[in-house]
C-alpha positions in Angstrom: 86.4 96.9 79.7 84.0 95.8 82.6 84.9 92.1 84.2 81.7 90.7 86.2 83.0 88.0 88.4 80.8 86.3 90.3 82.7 83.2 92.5 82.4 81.3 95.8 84.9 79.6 97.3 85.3 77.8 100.7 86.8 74.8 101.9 85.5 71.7 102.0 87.3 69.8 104.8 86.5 72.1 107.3 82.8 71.1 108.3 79.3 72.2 108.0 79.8 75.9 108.6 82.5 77.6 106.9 82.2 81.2 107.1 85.3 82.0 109.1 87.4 80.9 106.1 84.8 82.7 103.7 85.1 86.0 106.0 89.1 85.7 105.3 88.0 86.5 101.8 85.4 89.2 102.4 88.1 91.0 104.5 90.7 90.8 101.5 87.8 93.0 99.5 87.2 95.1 102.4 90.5 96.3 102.4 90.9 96.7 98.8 89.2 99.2 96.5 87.5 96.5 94.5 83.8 97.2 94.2 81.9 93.7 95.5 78.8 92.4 96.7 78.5 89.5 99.3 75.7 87.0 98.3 74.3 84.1 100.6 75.8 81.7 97.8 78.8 83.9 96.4 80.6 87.1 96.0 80.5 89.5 93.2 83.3 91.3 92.1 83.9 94.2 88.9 87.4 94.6 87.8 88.5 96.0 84.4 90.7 93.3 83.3 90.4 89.5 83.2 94.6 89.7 84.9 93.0 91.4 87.9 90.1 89.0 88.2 91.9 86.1 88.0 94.6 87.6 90.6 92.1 88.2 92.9 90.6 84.9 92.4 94.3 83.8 93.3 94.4 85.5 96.2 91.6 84.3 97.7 93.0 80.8 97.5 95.7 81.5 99.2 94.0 83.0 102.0 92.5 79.5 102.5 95.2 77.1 101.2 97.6 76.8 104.7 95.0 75.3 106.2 92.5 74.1 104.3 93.3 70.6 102.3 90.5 71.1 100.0 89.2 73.9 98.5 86.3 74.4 96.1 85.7 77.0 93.7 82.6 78.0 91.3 83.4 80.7 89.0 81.1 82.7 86.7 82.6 85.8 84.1 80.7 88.3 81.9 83.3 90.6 80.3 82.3 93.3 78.1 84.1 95.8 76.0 83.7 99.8 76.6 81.7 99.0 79.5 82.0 100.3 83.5 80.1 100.2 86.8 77.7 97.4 85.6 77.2 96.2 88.8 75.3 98.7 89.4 73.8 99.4 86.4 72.3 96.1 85.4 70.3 96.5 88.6 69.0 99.7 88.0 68.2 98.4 84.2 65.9 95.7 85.9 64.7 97.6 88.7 63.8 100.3 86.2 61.7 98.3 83.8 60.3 96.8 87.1 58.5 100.1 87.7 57.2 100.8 84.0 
């Protein structure tokens, strides 16, 4: 099964720039094995269970929740069955009929 997450979440209490708490985040998937792509509005993330997304999802939060009073979250899933590496593959789907 293939999991698309695609999430942002950053504090809101914390002013008009908020990329230090963000980067707390980034670093989490930098050190993990979890394939994602940094957007200018989100992160995108491909698991293969909807237990791992929402884990990670979890810990995100908690990378921001001791100091950070409020926290907002948008969170978009597109899970499909016997499915991998679509992160990938959707863009070379597009890409491809692009060049036709």
């Amino acid at each position: 099964m293939s999991v698309l997450v695609e999430f942002a979440m950053f504090p809101t209490d914390k002013g008009e720039s908020v990329s230090e708490y963000v980067s707390r985040i980034i670093k989490m998937f930098k050190e993990s094995d979890v394939p994602f792509q940094l957007t200018p509005m989100g992160t995108i993330f491909e698991v293969e269970t909807i237990e791992e997304a929402t884990n990670i999802i979890n810990n995100a939060y908690k990378l921001l929740e001791p100091d950070c009073n409020r926290v907002y979250t948008t969170i978009k899933m597109d899970i499909r069955k016997n499915k991998s590496n679509r992160m990938k593959q959707k863009i070379e789907s597009v890409m491809k009929r692009i060049e036709e």
